[in-house]
N, C-alpha and C positions, 0 to 999 in steps of 0.2 A: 672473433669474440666467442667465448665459451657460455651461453644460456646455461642457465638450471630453474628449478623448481623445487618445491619444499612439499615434505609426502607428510602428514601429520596425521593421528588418527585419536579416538576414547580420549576427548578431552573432558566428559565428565564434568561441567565446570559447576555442576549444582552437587554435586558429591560431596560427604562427609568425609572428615580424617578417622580414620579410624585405629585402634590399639593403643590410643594415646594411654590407658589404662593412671599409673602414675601421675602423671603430670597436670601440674593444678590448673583452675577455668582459667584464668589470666594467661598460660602458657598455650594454652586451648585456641583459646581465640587470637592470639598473634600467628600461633602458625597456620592456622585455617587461613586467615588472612593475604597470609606470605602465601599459602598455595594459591592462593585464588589469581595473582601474578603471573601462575605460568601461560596461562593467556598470552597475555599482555607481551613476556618474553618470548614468545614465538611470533605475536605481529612486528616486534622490533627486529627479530632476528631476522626474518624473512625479508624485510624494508634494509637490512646493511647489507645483505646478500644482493642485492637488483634480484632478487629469483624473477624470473617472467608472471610465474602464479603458483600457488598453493592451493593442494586439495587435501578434504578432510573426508577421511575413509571410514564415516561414521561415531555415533553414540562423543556426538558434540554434549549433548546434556545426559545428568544421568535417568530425570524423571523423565516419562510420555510426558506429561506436563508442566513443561520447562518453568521453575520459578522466573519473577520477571526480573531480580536483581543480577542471574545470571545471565540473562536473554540481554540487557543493558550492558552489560560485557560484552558478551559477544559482537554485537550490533557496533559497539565504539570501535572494537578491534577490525569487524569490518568497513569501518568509513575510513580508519587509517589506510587500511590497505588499498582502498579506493583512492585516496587522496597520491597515496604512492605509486597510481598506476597499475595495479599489482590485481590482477585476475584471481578469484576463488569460487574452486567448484568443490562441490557436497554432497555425497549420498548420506542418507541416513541409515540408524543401524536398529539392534533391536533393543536400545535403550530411548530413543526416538524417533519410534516409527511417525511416514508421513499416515499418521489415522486422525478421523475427524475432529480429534481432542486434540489435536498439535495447529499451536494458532502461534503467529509472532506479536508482539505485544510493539514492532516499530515496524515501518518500510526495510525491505534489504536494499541497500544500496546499489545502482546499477552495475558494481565488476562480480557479481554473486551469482551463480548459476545451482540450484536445486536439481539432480536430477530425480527425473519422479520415479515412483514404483511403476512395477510392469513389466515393462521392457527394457533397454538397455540404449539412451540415448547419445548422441557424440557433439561435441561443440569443438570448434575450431578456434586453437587458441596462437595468439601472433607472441612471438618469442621478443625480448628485446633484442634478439641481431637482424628482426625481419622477415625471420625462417617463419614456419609453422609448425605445430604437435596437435595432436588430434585427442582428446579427450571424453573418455564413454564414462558413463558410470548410471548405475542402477540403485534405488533405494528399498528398504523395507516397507512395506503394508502394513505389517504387523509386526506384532514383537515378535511373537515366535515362527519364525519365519523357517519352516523345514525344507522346502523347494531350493535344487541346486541351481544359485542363479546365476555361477559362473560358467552353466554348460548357454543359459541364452546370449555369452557372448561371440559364441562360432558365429553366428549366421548375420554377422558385422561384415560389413567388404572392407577387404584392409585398404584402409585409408592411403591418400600418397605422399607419407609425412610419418614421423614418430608416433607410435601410441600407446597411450595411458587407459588403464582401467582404474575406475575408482570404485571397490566392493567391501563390504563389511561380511565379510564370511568365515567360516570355521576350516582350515587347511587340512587332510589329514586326519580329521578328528582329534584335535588334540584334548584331551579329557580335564583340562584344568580349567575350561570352558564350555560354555551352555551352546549344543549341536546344532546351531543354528546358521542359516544357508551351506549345509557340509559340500564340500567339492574336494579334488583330488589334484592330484601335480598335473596330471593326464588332462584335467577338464581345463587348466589352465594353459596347457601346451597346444590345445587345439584349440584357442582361440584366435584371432589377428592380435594379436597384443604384446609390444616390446614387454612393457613394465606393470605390473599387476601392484597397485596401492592399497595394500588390505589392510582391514580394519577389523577387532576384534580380540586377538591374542593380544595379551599386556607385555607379551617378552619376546622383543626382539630378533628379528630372525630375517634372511635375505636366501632366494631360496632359485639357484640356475634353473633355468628353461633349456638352453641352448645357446649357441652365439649369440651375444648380443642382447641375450631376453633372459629377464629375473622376475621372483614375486616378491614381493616384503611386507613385514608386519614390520613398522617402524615403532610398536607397543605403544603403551599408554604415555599422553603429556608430563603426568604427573603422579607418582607415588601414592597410593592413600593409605595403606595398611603396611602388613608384619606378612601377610600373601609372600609364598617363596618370586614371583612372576612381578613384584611392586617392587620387591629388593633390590633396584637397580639403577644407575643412570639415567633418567628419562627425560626425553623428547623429541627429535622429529631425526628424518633423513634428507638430507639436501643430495639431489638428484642429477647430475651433469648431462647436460646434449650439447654434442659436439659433433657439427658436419654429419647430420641427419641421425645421429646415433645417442642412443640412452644409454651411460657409463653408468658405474657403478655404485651406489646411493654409499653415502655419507653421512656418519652420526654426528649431531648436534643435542648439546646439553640446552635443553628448557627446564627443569623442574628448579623448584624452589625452595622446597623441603627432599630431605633424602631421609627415607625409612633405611635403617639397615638390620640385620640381623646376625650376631655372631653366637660363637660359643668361645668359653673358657675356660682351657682346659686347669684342672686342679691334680694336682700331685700327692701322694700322700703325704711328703716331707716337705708341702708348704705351710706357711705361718701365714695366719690370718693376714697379716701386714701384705706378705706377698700376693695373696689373690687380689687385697685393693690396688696392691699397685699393677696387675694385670688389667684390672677392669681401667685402670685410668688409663692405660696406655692404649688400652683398644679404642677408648676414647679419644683418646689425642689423634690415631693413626686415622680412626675413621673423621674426625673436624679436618682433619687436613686434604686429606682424599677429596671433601667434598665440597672444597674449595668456596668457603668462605657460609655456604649453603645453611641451614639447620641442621642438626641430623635428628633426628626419633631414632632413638637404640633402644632395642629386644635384646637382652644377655641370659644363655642359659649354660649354668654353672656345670661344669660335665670333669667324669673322672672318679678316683677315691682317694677315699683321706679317715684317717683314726678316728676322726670325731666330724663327721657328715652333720652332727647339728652346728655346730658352731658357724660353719661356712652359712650355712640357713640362716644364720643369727644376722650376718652381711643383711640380706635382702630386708631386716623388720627393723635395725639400727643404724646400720648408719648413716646418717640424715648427714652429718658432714661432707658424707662423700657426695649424697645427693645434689650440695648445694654447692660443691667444687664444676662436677660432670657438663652444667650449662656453657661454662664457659671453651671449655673443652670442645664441645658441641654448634661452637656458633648460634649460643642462645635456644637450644636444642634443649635434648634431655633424656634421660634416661624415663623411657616410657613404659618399663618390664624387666623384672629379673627376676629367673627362674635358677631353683639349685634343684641339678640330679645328680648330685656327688652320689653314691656310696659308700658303704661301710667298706675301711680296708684292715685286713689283716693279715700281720707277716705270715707266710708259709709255712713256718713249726707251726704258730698258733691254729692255722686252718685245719693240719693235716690232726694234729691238738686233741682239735675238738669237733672229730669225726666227723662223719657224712658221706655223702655222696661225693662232695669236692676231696675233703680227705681220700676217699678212697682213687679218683683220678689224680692227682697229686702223685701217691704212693706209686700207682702205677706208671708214670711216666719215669719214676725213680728205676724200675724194673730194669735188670741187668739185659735179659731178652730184647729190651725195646731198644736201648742205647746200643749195642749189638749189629741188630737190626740195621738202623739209620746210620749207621758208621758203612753196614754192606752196601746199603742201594747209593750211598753219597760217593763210594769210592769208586761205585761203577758206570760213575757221569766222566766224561771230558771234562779234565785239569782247568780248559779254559772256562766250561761253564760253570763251574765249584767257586772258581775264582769270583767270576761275575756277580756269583751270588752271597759272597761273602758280604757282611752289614760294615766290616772293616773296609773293604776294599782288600784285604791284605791276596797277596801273588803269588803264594809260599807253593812252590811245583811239588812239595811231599807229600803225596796221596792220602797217605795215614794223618799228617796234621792235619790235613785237608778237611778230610772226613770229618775228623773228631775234632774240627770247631766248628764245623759248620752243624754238625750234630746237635752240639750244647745251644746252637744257636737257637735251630729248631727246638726243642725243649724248652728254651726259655721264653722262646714267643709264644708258644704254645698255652705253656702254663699262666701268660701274660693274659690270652685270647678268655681262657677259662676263669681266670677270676673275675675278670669283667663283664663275663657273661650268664655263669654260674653265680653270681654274687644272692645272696638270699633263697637258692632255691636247695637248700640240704635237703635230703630224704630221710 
């Protein structure tokens, strides 16, 4: 019989939605709502799974002083799992630290295990095949918790069974995160510990030890914003032991609501028609993706076009489109649209009406430079000319060779500068 466990982490469950920007109270408050579910869909997931037990790798709530509507969540979702049989251990992180303002508002049900701050305790936990895994984990004192608490788990005797850490720490430093308990790959490898359950980072990551031994950030339950780190898939990793051994964790979908964010590219030679039916389609593509889910879309309009207000005129008119998008969305919505078209204009006009651009333009026309790039293109390997061609085209003539790949560079070239150069004449 193959055991597992369920590795969960920042469920947040008193959290705001945020970036909803658009979208009116009524939409507001249904999908607050729907998030508040993903809970809920991780006590069920874990209870189909038989997992043995589930640990939470911190910042269950998001305040030090857990509202009690969400602390009543919590607490039902642990009596289910109690009723299931079904083991849960907890560090806390630094969105709830164990400080004297962190009080529960019910009894914890007896399968719930707290570990405290301090030190780094271990509980013994019995698999449903009979086996055992050994489970440590440490909590926060405080929120800002600077002290590397994954170097106090060396001086654990390895246990004589599988083991689990359960810690809310910063990996690496990762910078899209507040530096709190920082440790390294190194402070991780010298511990006794198969399986490191970290908590903290919102964006998923599984990170080798050695044989047999990995860390993971299984990221946040649930989505709340437009954050690059929230734009994703979320929920847990289901963790396999098999024949005394920790396999390789496994993603599982819990969220409720999916934030997404795109861009849309714009052309000069589209018609307003065309960019709605771009945004509808990236709406259709993302409702489907997220399989049945809500989505929250962010769209920002990218690219140029002759007339950069019109496309702007999209985002302040049309309310049609707005009221098509929900469904599109699985009752979702278009929660932000942003236009960074620019101004475009053909190449005589640029070179026209001088400047700085006019005058690179001009010069890329220079007989010298075309010259140039035909001699160092002719003095590549045939094979690598080829490879580089945007045709694909094979053509073994040196001279051809050259001089399309030449034109090519020029044109990408002059593509790079308008895009970039756009508004800054001298």
């Amino acid at each position: 019989m193959t055991d597992c466990f369920v590795h969960a982490s920042d469920l947040h469950l008193d959290a705001r939605l945020g970036g909803l920007g658009r979208l009116d109270e009524e939409s507001r408050e249904r999908l607050a709502g729907e998030a508040r579910q993903a809970w809920s869909d991780l006590v069920r997931t874990t209870i189909d799974l038989m997992a043995s037990f589930l640990v939470i790798a911190g910042d269950i709530f998001h305040q030090e002083v857990a509202q009690p509507l969400a602390q009543r969540d919590f607490l039902e979702g642990l009596r289910r799992l109690d009723d299931a049989g079904i083991s849960v251990l907890v560090c806390h992180g630094n969105h709830d630290p164990l400080t004297d303002g962190f009080e529960w508002i019910g009894k914890l049900p007896g399968n719930v295990t707290i570990f405290p701050s301090g030190s780094p305790t271990t509980e013994k936990v019995r698999l449903n095949s009979g086996a055992s895994v050994y489970v440590s984990g440490l909590s926060f004192a405080e929120t800002s918790e600077t002290g590397n608490l994954a170097a106090r788990f060396r001086d654990i005797t390895r246990p004589a069974g599988p083991h689990v850490a359960v810690l809310h720490a910063n990996l690496n430093g990762d910078p899209a995160h507040d530096l709190y308990a920082p440790c390294t790959l190194d402070d991780l490898r010298a511990a006794p510990v198969d399986y490191w359950a970290l908590g903290h980072i919102h964006l998923r990551a599984v990170h080798a030890l050695g044989p047999g031994r990995s860390g993971a950030y299984c990221g946040n339950l649930q989505g709340r914003s437009f954050k690059p780190a929230e734009c994703h898939p979320k929920g847990a990793l289901v963790v396999p032991i098999e024949n005394g051994q920790i396999g390789s964790p496994e993603f599982v979908e819990c969220d409720r609501v999916r934030f997404v964010h795109e861009e849309v590219p714009v052309k000069p030679d589209d018609e307003i028609e065309d960019v709605l039916v771009k945004i509808e389609q990236v709406s259709r593509d993302q409702g489907a993706m997220a399989q049945g889910r809500p989505v929250v879309l962010s769209l920002i309009l990218t690219g140029r076009h002759p007339e950069p207000g019109s496309i702007r005129s999209i985002i302040q008119v049309e309310n049609d489109l707005l009221e098509q998008l929900p469904g599109l969305l699985n009752d979702g919505g278009l929660a932000r649209v942003e236009s960074r078209v620019a101004s475009h204009r053909t190449r005589e006009e640029l070179i026209e009406s001088g400047g700085f651009r006019a005058h690179v333009l001009r010069s890329l026309d220079a007989e010298v430079i075309q010259e140039e790039l035909k001699r160092l293109v002719s003095e590549l390997p045939v094979s690598v000319v080829s490879g580089l061609r945007a045709d694909g085209d094979s053509d073994d003539d040196p001279k051809t060779v050259a001089s399309a790949l030449s034109d090519e560079i020029v044109s990408m070239a002059e593509e790079l500068l308008l895009s970039n150069l756009d508004g800054h004449d001298a």
